[in-house]
Residue, then its C-alpha position, 0 to 999 in steps of 0.5 A: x490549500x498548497x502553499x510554496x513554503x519551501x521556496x526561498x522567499x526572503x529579500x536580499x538586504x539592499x547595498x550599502x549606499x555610497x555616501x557621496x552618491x546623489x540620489x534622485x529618487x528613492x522609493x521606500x517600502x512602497x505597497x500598490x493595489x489594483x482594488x483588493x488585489x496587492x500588486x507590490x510590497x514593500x518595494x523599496x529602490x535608490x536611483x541615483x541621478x544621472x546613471x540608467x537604473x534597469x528593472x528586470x524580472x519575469x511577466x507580471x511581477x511589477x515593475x511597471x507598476x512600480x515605475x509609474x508610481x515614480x510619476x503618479x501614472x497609475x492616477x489614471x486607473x479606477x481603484x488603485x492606491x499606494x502606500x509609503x514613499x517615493x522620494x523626489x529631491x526628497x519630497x514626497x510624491x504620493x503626498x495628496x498635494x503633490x502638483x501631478x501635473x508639474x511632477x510629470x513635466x519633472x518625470x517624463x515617460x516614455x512608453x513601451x509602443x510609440x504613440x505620436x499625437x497625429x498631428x505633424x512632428x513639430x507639434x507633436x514636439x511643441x504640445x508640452x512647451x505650448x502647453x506651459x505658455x512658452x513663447x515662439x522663439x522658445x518653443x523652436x529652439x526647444x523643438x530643434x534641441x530635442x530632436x538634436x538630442x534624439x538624433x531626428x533633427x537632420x532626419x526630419x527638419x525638412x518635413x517638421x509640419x509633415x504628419x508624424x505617423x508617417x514616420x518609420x517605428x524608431x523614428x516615431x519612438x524617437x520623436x516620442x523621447x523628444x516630446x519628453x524632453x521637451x518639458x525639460x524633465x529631470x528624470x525618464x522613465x521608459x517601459x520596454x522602449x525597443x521591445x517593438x523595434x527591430x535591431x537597428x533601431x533598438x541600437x540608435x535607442x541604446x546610444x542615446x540613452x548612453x548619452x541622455x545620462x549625462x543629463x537625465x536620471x533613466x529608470x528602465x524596464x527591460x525584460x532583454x537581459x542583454x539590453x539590461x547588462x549593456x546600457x544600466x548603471x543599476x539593475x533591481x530584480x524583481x520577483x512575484x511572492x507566494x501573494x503575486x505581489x511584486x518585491x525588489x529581491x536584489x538591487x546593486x551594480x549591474x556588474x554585481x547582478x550579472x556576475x555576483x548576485x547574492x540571492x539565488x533567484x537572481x542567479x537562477x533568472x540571468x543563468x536562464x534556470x529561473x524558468x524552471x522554477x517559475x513554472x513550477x511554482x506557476x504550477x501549484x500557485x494555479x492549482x490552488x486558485x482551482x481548488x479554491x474555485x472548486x470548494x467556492x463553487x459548491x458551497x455556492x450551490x450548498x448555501x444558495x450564495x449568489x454573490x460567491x458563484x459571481x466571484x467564482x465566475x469573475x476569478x476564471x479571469x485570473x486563471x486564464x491570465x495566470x495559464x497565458x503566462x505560463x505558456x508564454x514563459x515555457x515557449x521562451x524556454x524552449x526558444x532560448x534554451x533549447x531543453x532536451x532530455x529531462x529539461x523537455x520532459x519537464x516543459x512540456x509536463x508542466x505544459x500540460x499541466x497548466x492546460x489541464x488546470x485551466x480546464x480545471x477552472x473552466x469546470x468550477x465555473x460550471x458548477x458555478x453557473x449551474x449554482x446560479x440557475x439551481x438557487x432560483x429554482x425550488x431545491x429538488x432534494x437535499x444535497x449529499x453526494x454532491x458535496x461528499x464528491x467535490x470533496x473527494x475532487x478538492x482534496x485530490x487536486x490538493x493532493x496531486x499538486x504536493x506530488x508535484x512539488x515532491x516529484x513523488x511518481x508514487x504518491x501521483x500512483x496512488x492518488x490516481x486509484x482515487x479517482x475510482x471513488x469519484x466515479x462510484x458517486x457519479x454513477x449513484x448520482x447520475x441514477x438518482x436524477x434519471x430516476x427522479x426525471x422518469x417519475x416526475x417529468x417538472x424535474x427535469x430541468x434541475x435533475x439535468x442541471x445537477x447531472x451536468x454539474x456532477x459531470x464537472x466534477x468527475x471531469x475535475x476529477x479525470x484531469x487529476x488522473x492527467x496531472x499524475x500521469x505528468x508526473x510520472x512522464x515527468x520522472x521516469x520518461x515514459x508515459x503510462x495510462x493510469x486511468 
């Protein structure tokens, strides 16, 4: 399969550490899995107490994951586990007999909707204090404290038994910050706390985060560069790997992440250029999960291998994922950056690109299906041409994807002649099962499943052609038939 070994994939080595800095929390060499699928590696940060420390990167290279190991969150989710360290006041949170419950009440978190209990806006504020067995008198002054602190108090002191769904969405996010002050934490995690909050409210959140700090260590991810620029003290940029595994690339002052980074990714992601390369590389990542789907999917058929055709069918999943990604990445490009010329040419190719891998995968899936059915019936004839065909496919899809990474128009032209050769098999194939239909009526059922994998695999092989004929546009501007 395609591989992205050209890409720049070394870290930048981490800043020397101010010897008189106090760090709060340090996360060393961490690694995270959903199941088998590895979400961070080797993720390493130093927060320092009492400053914002701001993830930043592009969708899906894990920095929520990594801010909810801070606080054992990701506890709650079947199947997960970590490795290595997360320091807190040098102790060990990932430790098995760390007291999760004690370590939330240090680490607080505050989440990227708001979600007040539906109960009044003085309980939802007293649950936590109630919680711990605190006395009446205690809870009220905690209960004015922290929507002092939040800038509630004068907003909502008259209404504290009202229900707080009733509150405005900044309110309720505030009130949120209040509930987590409540337990008296140390340190505040926050998941994209404005993304939901129009300008005003978004401001009266950035205020006072400015003036949390003074008590709080404040982790933050944000993908608002701006936000980052104006409220962090730090900021560790974070990018997927060849694997899709999260790593912390650079992480320094933010002043030295916006102005001086030293990886070129980094400068790439806050120049806005990034995004070019992230699709790119989005790319060739999707097409290698196609061409794995495509010879999977045969050889599922081939070896009568149920369990493979499940798989083949379960991964569809990744690449819808991977392909709304993409999409959403190219319209925030078009949005923010307004492309033209060369940069649009490169947008909407690669745009459609994405959609013709994504139907790519739906015709693997296909196959797959097919193979279900087909390994449960009697095996009408040995299978030649199918295989010899999906070869032909896998290899021009292998191969239209290093024309991609070259920009080679002319490797493009010349792997779309090929398909001429997936044709020549179709056509044999699709006489062959007519024939056997017309001769004997019981084959009808697989002969016509066969056909309508065959016909996965001339399409398969069509979308390549498509694919070419981006590149070409890609190129040269204009657009060709190279069908």
């Amino acid at each position: 399969m395609i591989t992205t070994a050209t890409m720049q994939t070394e870290v930048a080595p981490p800043p020397v550490r101010d010897a008189d800095a106090e760090i709060k929390l340090d996360a060393r060499h961490v690694n995270f899995w959903y199941s088998d699928f590895q979400a961070l590696h080797d993720a390493s940060l130093a927060v320092q107490a009492r400053k914002i420390t701001a993830l930043i990167g592009p969708s899906g290279c894990g920095k929520t994951t990594f801010l909810r190991i801070f606080n054992r969150m990701h506890d709650l989710v079947p199947g997960t586990r970590a490795t290595g360290e997360v320091l807190l006041d040098g102790r060990n949170v990932l430790s098995p007999d760390t007291d999760v419950i004690n370590l939330r009440r240090q680490v607080g978190m505050l989440f990227q909707r708001a979600n007040p209990f539906p109960k009044s806006i003085y309980d939802n504020v007293a649950y936590g204090p109630h919680i711990l067995g605190w006395s009446k008198q205690q809870i009220n002054q905690m209960v004015e404290e922290s929507l002092k602190d939040t800038g509630l108090w004068d907003e909502v002191k008259d209404r504290l038994r009202r229900s707080a769904l009733n509150l405005s969405g900044g309110q309720q996010q505030r009130l949120c910050l209040a509930r987590a002050l409540a337990v008296k934490p140390e340190v505040i995690l926050m998941d994209e706390p404005a993304s939901a909050l129009d300008p005003i409210a978004t401001l009266r959140i950035e205020e006072l985060m400015q003036e949390l700090k003074k008590r709080y260590t404040i982790v933050i991810v944000t993908h608002n560069m701006q936000q980052a620029s104006r409220v962090s003290d730090f900021t560790a940029f974070m990018l997927m790997n060849q694997k899709r595994a999260g790593e912390v690339i650079e992480f320094g002052p933010t002043d030295d992440i916006f102005n001086r980074p030293k990886d070129g990714r980094t400068e790439d992601y806050i120049t806005g250029r990034f995004g070019y390369a992230e699709l790119k590389s989005g790319v060739v990542r999707m097409g290698s999960m196609v061409e794995q789907a495509i010879a999977e999917s045969m050889r599922a058929l081939v070896d009568r291998n149920n369990a493979l055709a499940r798989e083949v069918i379960a991964r569809d999943q990744e690449v819808n994922e991977l392909h709304r990604q993409l999409r959403e990445r190219a319209f925030m490009i078009m949005a923010t950056q307004q492309p033209v010329a060369r940069d649009l040419r490169l947008i909407v190719s690669f745009q459609h690109m994405v959609l013709e891998l994504e139907r790519m995968g739906d015709h693997a899936v296909g196959i797959a299906r097919a193979a279900l059915r087909l390994n449960d019936m009697p095996q009408l004839k040995p299978y030649i041409d199918l295989p010899k065909m999906a070869e032909l496919t896998e290899s021009q899809v292998h191969d239209i994807l290093g024309a991609v990474i070259e920009a080679d128009q002319d490797r493009a032209r010349v792997i779309a002649e090929r398909d001429d050769e997936v044709d020549a098999i179709y056509r044999r194939i699709w006489r062959e099962l007519v024939q056997f239909m017309v001769d004997d009526p019981t084959t009808v059922e697989r002969a016509a499943i066969l056909l309508f994998l065959a016909k996965d695999l001339e399409r398969i092989a069509d979308r390549v052609t498509n694919i070419a004929e981006d590149v070409v546009f890609l190129h040269t501007g204009r657009i060709v038939e190279l069908s």
